[in-house]
gemmi code that builds the backbone of each chain (N, CA, C; Angstrom):
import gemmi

chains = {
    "A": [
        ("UNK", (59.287, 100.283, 134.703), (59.248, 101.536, 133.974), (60.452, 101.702, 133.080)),
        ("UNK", (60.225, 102.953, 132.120), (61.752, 103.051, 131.549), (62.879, 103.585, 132.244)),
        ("UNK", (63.918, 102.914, 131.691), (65.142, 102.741, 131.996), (65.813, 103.381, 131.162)),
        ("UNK", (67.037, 104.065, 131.781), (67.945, 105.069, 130.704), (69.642, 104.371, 131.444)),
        ("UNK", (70.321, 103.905, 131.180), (70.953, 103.036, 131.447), (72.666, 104.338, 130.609)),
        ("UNK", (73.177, 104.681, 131.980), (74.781, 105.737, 131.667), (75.619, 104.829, 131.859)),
        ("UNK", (76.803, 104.912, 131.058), (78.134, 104.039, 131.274), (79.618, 105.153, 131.114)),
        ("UNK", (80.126, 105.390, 131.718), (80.854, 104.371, 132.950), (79.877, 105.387, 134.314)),
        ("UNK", (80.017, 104.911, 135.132), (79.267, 106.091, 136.509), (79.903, 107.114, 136.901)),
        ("UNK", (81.617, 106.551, 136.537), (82.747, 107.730, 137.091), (83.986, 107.303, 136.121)),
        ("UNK", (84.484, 108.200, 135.577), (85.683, 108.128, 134.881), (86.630, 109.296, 135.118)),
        ("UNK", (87.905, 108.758, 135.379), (89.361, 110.086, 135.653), (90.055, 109.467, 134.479)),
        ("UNK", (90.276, 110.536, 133.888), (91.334, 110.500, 132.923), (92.284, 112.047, 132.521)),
        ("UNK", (93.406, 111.559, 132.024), (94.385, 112.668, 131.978), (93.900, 113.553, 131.116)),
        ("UNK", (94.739, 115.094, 131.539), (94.339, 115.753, 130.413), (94.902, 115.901, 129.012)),
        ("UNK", (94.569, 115.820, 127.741), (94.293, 115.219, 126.633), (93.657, 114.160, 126.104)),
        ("UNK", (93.351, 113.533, 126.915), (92.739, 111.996, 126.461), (91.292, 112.276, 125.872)),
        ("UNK", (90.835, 111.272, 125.225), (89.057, 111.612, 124.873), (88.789, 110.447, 125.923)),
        ("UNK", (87.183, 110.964, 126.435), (86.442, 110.381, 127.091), (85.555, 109.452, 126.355)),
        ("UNK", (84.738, 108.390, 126.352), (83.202, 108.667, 125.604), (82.600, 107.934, 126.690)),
        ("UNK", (81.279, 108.406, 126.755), (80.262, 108.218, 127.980), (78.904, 107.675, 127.120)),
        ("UNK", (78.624, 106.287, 127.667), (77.163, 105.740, 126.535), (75.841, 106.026, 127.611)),
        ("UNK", (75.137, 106.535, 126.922), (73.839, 106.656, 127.470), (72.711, 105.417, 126.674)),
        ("UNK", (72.425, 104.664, 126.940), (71.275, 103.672, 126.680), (70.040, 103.812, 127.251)),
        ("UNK", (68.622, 103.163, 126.205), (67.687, 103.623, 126.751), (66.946, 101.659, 126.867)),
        ("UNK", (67.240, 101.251, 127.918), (67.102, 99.650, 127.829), (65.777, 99.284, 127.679)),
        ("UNK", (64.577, 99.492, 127.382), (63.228, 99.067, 127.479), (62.122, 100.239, 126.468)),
        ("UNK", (63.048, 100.874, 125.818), (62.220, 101.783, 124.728), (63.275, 102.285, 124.055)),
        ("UNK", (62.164, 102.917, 122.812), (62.810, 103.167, 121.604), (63.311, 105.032, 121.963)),
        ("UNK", (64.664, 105.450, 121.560), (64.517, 107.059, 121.653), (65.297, 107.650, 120.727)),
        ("UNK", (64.192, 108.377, 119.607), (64.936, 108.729, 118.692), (65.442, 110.326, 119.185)),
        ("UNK", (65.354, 110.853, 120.354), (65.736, 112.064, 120.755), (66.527, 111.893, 122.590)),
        ("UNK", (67.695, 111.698, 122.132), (68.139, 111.900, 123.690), (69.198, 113.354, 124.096)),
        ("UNK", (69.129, 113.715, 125.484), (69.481, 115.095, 125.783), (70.618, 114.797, 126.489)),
        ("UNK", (71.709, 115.599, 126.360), (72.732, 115.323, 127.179), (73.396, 117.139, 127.806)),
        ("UNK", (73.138, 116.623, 129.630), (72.936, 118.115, 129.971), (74.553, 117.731, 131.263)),
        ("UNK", (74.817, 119.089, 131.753), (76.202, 119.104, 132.216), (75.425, 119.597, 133.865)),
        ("UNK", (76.400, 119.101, 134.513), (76.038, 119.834, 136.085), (77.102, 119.721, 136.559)),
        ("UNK", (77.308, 121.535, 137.202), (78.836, 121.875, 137.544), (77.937, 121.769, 139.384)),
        ("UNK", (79.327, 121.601, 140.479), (78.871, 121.377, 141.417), (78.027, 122.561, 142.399)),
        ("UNK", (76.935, 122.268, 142.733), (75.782, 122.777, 143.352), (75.464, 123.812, 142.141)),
        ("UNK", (75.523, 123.298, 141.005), (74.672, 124.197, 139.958), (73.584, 123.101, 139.754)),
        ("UNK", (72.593, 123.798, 138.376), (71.747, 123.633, 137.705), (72.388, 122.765, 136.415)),
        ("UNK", (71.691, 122.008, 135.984), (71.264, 121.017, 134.965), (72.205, 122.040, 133.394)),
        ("UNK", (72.716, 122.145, 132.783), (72.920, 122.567, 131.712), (72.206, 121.635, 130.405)),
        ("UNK", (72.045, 122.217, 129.625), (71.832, 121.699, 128.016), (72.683, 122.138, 127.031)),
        ("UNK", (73.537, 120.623, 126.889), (74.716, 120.919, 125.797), (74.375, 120.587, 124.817)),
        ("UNK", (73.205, 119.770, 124.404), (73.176, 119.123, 123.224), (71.984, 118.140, 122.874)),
        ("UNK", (71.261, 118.304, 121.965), (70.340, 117.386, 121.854), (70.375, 116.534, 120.450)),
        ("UNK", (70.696, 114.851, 120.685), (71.298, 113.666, 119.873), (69.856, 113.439, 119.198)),
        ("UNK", (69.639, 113.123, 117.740), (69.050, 112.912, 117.310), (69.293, 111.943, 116.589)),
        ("UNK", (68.585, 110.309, 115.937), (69.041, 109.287, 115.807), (69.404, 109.731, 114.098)),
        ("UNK", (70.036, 109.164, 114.193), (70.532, 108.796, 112.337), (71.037, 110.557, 111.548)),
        ("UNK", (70.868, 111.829, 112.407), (71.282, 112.888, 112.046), (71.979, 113.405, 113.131)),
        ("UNK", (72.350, 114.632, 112.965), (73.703, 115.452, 113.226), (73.296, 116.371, 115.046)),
        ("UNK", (73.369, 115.826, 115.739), (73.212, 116.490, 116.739), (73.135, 118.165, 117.021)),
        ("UNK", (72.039, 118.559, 117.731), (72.125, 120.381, 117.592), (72.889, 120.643, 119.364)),
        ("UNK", (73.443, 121.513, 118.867), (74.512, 122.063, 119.630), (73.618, 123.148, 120.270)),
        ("UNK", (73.284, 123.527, 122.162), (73.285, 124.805, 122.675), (74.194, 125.385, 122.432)),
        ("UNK", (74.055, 126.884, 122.568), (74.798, 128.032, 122.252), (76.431, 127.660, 123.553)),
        ("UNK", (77.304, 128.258, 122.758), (78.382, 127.991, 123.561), (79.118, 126.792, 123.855)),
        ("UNK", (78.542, 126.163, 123.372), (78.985, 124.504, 123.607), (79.948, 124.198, 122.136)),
        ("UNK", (81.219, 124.175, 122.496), (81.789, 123.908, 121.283), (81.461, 121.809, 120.803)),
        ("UNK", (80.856, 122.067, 119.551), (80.761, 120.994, 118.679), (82.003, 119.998, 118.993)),
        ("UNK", (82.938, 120.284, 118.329), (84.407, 119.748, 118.149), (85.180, 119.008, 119.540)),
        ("UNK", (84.675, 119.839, 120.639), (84.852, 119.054, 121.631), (84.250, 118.142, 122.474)),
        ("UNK", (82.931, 118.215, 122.096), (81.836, 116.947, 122.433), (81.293, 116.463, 121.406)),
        ("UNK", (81.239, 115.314, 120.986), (81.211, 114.452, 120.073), (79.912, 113.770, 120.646)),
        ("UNK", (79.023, 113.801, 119.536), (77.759, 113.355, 119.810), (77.299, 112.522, 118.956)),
        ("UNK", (77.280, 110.681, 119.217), (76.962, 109.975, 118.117), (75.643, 109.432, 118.473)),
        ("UNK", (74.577, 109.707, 117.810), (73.284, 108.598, 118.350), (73.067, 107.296, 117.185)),
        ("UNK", (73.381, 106.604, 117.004), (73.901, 105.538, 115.482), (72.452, 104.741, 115.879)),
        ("UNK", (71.862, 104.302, 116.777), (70.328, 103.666, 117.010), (69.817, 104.308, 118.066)),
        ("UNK", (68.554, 103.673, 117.755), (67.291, 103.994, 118.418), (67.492, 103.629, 120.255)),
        ("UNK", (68.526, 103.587, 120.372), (68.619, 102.949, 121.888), (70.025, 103.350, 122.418)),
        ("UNK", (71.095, 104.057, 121.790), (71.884, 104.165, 122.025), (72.504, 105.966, 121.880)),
        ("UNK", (73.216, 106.619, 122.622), (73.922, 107.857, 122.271), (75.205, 107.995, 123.134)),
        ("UNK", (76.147, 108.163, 122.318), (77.550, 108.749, 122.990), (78.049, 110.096, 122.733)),
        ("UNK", (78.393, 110.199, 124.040), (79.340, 111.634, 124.357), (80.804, 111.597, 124.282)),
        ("UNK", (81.203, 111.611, 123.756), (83.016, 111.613, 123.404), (83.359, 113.559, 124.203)),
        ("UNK", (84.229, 113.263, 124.843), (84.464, 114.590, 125.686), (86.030, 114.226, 124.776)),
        ("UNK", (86.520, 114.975, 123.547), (87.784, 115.214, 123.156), (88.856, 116.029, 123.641)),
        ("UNK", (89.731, 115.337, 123.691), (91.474, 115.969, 124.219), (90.546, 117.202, 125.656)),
        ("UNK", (90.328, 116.442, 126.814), (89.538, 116.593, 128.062), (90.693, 117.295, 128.763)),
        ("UNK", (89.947, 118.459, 129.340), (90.953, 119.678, 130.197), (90.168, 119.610, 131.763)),
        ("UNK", (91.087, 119.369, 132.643), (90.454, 119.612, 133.655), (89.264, 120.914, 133.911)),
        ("UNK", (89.093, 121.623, 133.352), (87.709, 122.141, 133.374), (86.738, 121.679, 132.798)),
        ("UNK", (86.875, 120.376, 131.998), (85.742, 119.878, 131.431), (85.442, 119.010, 132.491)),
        ("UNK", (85.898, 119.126, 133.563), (85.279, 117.932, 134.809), (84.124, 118.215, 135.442)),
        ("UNK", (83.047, 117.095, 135.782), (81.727, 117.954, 135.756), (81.094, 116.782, 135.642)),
        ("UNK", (80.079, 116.573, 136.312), (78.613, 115.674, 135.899), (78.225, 115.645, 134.690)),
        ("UNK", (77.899, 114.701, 133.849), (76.878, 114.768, 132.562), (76.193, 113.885, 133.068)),
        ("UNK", (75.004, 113.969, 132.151), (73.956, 112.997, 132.365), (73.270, 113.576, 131.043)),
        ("UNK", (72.292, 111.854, 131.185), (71.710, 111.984, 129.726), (70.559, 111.648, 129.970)),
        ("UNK", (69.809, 111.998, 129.134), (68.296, 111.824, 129.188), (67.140, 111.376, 127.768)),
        ("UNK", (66.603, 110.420, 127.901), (65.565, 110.264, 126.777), (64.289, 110.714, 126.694)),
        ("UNK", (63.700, 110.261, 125.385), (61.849, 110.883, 125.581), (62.070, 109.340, 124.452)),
        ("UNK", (60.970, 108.403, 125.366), (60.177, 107.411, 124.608), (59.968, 107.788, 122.851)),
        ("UNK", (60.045, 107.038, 122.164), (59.664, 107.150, 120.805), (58.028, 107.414, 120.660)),
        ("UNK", (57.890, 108.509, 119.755), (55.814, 107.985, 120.050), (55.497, 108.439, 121.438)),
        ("UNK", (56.435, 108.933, 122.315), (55.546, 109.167, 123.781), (54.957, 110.832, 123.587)),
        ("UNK", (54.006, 110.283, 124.456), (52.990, 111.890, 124.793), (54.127, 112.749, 125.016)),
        ("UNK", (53.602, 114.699, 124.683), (54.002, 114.849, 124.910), (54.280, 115.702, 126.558)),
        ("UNK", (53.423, 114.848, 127.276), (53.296, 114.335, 128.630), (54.352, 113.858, 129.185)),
        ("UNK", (54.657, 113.071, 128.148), (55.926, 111.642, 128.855), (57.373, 112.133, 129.283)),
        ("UNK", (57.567, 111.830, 130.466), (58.358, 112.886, 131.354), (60.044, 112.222, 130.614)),
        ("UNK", (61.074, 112.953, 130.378), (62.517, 112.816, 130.039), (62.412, 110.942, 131.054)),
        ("UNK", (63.181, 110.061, 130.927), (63.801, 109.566, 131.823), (65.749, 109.896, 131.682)),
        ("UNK", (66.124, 110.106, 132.935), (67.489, 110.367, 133.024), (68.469, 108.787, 133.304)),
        ("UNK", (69.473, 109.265, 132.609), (70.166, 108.315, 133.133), (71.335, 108.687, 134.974)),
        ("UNK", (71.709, 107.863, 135.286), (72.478, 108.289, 136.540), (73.888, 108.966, 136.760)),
        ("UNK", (73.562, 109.520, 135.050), (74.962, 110.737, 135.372), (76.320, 109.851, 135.679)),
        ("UNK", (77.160, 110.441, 134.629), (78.877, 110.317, 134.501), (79.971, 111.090, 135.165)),
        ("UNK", (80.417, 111.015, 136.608), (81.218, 111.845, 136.952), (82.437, 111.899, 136.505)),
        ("UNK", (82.940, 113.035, 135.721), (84.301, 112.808, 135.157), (85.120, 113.586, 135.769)),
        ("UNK", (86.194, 113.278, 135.784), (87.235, 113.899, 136.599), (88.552, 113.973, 135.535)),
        ("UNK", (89.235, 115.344, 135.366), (90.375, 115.212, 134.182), (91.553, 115.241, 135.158)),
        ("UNK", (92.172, 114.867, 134.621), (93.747, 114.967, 136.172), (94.695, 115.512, 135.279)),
    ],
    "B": [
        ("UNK", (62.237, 133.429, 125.047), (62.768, 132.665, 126.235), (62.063, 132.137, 127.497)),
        ("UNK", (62.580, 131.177, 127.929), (62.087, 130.581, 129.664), (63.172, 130.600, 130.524)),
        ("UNK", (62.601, 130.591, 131.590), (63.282, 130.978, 132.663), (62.430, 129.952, 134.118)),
        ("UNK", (63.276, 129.479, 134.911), (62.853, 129.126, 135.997), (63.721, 129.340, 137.524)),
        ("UNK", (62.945, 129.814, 138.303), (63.511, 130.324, 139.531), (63.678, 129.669, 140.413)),
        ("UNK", (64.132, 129.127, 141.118), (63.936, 128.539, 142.412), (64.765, 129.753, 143.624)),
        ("UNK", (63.878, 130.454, 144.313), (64.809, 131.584, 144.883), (65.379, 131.020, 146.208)),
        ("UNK", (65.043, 129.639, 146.838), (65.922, 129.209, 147.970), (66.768, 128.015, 147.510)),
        ("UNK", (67.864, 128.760, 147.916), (68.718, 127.664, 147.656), (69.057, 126.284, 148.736)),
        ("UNK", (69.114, 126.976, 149.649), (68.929, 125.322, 150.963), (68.157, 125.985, 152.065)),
        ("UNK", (67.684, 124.758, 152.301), (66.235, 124.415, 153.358), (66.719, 123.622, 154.219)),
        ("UNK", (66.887, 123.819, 155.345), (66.921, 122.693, 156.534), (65.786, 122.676, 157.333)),
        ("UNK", (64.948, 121.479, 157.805), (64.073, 121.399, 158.658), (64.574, 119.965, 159.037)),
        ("UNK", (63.569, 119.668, 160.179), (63.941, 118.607, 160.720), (62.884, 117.865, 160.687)),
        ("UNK", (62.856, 117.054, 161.178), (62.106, 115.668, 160.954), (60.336, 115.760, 161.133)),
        ("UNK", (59.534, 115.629, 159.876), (58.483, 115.549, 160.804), (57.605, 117.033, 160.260)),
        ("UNK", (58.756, 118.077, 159.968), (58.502, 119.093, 159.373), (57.509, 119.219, 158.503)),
        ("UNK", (56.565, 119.914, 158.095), (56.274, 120.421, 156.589), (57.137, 121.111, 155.399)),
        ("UNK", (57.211, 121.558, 154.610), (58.063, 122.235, 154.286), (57.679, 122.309, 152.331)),
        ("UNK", (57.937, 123.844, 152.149), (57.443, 124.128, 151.103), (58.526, 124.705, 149.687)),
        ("UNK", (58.838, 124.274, 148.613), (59.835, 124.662, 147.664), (59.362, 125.371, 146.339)),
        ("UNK", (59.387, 126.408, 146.530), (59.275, 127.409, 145.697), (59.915, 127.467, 144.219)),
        ("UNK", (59.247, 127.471, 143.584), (59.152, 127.692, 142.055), (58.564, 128.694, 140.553)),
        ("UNK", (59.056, 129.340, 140.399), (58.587, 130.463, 139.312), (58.829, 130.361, 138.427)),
        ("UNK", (57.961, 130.377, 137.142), (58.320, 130.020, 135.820), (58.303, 131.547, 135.242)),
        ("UNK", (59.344, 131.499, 133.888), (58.852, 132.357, 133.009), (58.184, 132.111, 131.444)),
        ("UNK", (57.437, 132.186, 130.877), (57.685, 131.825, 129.086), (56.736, 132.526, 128.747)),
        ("UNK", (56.930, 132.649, 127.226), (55.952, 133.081, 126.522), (54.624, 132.223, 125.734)),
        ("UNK", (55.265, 131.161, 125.768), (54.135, 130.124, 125.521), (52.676, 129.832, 126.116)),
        ("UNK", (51.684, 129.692, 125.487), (50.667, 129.692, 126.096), (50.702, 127.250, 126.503)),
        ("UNK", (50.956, 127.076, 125.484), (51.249, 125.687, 126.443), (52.444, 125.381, 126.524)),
        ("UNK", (52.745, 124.508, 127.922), (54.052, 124.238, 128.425), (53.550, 123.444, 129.589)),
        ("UNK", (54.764, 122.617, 129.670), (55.241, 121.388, 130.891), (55.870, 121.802, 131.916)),
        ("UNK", (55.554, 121.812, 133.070), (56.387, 122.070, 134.275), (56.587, 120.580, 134.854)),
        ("UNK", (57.784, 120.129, 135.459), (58.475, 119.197, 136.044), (58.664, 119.625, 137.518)),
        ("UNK", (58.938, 118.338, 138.303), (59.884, 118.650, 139.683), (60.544, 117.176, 139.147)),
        ("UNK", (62.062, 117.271, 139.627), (62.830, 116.313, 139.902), (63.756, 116.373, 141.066)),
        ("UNK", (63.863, 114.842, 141.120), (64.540, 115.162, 142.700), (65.889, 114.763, 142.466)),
        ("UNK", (66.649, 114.874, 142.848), (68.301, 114.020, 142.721), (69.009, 114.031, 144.490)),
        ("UNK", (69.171, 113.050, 144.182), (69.869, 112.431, 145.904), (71.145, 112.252, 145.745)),
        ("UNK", (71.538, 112.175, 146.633), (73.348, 112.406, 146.954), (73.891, 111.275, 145.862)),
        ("UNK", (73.170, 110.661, 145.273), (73.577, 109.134, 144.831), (73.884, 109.858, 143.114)),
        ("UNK", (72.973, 111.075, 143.142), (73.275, 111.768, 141.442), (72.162, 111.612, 140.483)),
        ("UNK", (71.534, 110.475, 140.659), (70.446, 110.443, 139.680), (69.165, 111.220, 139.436)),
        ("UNK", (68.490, 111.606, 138.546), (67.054, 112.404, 138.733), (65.818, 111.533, 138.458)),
        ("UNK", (65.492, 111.774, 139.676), (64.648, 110.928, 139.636), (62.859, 111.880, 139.587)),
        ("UNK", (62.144, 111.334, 138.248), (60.940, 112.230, 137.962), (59.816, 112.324, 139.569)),
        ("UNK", (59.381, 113.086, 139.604), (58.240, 113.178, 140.205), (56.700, 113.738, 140.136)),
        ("UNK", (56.944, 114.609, 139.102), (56.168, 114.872, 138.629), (55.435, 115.824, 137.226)),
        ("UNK", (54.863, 116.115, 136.781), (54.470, 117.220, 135.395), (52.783, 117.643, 135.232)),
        ("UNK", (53.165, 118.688, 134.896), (51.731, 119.506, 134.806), (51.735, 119.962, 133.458)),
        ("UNK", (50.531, 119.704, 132.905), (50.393, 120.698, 131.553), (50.065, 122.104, 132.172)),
        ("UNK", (50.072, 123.001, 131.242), (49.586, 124.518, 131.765), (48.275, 124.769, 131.260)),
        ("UNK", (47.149, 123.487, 130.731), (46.086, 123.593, 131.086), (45.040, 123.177, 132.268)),
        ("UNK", (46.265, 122.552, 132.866), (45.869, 121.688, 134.182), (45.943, 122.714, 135.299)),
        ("UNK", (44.915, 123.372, 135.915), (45.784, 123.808, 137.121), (45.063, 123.200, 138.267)),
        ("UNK", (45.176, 122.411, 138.366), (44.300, 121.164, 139.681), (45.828, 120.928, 140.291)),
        ("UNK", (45.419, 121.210, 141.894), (46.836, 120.655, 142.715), (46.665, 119.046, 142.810)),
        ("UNK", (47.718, 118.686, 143.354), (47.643, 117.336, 142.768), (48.554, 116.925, 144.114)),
        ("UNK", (48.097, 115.570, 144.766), (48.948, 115.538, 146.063), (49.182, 113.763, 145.888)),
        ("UNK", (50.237, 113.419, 146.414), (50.648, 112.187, 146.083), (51.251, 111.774, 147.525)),
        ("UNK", (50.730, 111.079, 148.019), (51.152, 110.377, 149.471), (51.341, 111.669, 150.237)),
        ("UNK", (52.567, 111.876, 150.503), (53.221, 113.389, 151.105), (53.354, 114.435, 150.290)),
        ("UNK", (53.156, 114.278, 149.051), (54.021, 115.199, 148.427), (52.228, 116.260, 147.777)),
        ("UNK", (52.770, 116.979, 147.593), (51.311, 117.750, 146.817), (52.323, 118.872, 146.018)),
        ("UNK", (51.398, 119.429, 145.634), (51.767, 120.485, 144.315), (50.468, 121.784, 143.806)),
        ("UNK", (51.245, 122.798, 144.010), (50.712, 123.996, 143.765), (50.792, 124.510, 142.912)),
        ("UNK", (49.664, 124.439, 141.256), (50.257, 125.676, 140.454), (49.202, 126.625, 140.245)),
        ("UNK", (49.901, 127.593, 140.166), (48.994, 129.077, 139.806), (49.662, 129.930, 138.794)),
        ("UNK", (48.559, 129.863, 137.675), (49.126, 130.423, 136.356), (48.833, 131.820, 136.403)),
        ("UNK", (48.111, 132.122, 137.635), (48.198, 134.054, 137.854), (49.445, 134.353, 138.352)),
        ("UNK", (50.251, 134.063, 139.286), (51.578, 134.352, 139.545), (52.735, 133.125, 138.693)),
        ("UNK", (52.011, 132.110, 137.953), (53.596, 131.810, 137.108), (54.019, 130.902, 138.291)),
        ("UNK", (53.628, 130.341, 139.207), (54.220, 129.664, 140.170), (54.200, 128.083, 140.283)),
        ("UNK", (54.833, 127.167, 140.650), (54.510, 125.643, 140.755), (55.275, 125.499, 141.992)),
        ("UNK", (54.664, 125.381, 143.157), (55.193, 125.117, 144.200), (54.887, 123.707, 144.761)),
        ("UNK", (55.880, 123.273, 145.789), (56.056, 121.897, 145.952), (56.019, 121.719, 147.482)),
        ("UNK", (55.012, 121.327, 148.191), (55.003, 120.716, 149.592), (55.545, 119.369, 150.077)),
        ("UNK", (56.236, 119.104, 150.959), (56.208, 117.943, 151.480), (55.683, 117.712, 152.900)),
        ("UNK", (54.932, 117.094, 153.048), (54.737, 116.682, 154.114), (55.140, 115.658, 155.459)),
        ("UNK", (55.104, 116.383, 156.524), (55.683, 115.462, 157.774), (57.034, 114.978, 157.007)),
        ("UNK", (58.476, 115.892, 156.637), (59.298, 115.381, 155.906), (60.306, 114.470, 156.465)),
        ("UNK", (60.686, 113.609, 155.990), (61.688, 112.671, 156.021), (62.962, 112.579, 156.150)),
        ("UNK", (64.158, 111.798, 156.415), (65.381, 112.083, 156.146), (65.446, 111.875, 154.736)),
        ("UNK", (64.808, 110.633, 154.424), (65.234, 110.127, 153.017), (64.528, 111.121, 152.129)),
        ("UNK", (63.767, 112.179, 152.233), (63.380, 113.227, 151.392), (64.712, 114.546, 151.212)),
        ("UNK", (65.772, 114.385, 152.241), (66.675, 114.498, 151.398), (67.565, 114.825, 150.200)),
        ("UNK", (67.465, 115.728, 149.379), (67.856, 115.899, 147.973), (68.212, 117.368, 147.295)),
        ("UNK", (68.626, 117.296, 146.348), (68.129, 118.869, 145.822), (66.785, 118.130, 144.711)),
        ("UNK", (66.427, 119.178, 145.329), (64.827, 119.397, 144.278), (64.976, 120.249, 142.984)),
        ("UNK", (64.650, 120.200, 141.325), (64.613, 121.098, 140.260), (63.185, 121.239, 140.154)),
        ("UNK", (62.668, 122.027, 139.673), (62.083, 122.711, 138.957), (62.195, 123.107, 137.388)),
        ("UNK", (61.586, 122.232, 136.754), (61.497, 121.992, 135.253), (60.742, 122.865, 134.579)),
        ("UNK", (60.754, 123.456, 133.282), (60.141, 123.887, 132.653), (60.422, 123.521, 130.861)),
        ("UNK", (59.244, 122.881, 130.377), (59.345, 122.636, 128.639), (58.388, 123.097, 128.033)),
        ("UNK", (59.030, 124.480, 127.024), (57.942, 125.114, 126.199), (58.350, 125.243, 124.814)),
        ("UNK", (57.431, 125.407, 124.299), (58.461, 126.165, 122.665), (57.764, 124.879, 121.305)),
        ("UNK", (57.077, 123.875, 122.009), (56.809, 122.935, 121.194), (57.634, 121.014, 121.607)),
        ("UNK", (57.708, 120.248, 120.190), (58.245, 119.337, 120.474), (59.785, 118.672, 120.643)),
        ("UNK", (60.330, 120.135, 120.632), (62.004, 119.065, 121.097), (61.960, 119.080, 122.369)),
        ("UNK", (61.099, 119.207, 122.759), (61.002, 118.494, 124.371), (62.575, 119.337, 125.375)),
        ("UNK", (63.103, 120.076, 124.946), (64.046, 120.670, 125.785), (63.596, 120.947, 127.326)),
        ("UNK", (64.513, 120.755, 128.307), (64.267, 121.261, 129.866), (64.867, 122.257, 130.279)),
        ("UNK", (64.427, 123.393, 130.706), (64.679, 124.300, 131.768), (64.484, 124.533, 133.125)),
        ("UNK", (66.028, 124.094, 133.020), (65.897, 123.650, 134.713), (66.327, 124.804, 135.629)),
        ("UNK", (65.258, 125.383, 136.789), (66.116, 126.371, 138.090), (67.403, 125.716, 138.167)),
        ("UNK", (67.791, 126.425, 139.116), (68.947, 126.054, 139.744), (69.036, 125.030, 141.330)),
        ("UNK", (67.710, 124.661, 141.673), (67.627, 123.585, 142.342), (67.836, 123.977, 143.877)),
        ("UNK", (66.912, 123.126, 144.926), (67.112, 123.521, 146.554), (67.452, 122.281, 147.043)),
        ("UNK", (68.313, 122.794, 147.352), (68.997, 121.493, 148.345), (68.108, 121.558, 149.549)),
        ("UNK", (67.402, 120.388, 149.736), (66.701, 119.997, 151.175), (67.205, 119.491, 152.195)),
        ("UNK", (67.912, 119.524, 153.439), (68.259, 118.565, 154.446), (67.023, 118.456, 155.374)),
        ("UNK", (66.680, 117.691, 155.368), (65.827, 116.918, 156.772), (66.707, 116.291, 157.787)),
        ("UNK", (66.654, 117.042, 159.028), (67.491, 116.205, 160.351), (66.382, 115.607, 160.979)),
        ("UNK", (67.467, 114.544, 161.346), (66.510, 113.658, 162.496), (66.101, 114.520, 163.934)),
    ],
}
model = gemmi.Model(1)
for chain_id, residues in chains.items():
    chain = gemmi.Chain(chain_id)
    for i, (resn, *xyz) in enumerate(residues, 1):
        res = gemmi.Residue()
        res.name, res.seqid = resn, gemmi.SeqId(i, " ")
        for name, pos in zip(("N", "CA", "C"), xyz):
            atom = gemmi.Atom()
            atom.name, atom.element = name, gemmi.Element(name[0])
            atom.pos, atom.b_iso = gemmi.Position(*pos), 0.0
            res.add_atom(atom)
        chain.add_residue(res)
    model.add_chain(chain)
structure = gemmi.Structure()
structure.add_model(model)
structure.setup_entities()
């Protein structure tokens, strides 16, 4: 089945540093991938939805400038978490929809980036 | 807007159990996708299932079955004779509004099954 393939699984880094977190979609094409936040024993957030070759749309509240959203192909999207504050620590995870898939065809997720800012 | 409820937040039963996870949608859309996903201590979501909201046939899969009723707005989720490895928090999905495919997710029930 498809595969949504997150890199790194867990990253700590200081605070100021930028992060970037790759979400891959290894066995299909996705010109729309979702990248959602989960604070602990919460719900799924939606920060952002990557669209290939254009400008990513931002949910409300989600500052632009500090998540960096590149989708450059059909198989690939990064999250750049810029100059990272320990409150930006938190689960992401990313998610695709097949190119051409129904619109039946369920998200596949990838296995989520635990980041930790120190 | 949509909205999805999940009004229990953790469930413990033990082994063997039945056990049922509650789900309430809101939207204004006349079509829309409801989801369950599961995620295990390990982090990942893993799909299990989707309903159009012209479908309302329950639908049962080994243990697992599924309840929706578009008179109360509800998609409820059974498991049967439950497991340890059933295990997880459970979401409750909802996608309406058309094709950016966006998810609205409850806020999710954590399940423990004891041995």
């Amino acid at each position: 089945g498809a595969v949504v393939s997150q890199h790194p699984s867990r990253v700590i880094c200081k605070s100021g540093t930028s992060v970037k977190i790759e979400c891959r979609s290894l066995d299909f094409q996705a010109t729309t991938m979702f990248w959602y936040r989960q604070f602990p024993k919460k719900s799924l957030m939606l920060m952002a939805t990557s669209n290939e070759g254009s400008k990513a749309t931002y949910e409300q509240g989600v500052e632009k400038d500090k998540f960096l959203i590149n989708h450059a192909s059909l198989t690939l999207s990064t999250l750049t978490v810029t100059s990272a504050h320990p409150e930006d620590s938190s689960f992401y995870i990313c998610s695709a929809r097949e190119f051409g898939g129904a619109l039946l065809s369920p998200l596949h997720f990838g296995n989520g980036t635990r980041l930790t800012v120190t | 807007a949509q909205k999805v409820t999940q009004a229990q937040t953790e469930i413990s039963v033990v082994e063997k159990e039945d056990v049922t996870l509650d789900c309430v949608y809101e939207t204004r859309d006349t079509t829309y996708y409801l989801f369950w996903y599961k995620q295990p201590p390990s982090g990942e979501l893993v799909f299990l299932i989707r309903r159009n909201s012209f479908d309302e046939q329950n639908e049962i899969s080994g243990r697992y079955s599924w309840n929706f009723q578009k008179s109360t707005s509800s998609f409820n989720f059974t498991i049967t004779a439950s497991q340890v490895v059933d295990s997880a928090v459970y979401f409750c999905a909802l996608n309406s509004g058309g094709s950016n495919y966006k998810l609205t997710f409850g806020k999710g029930t954590l399940l423990t099954v004891n041995p």
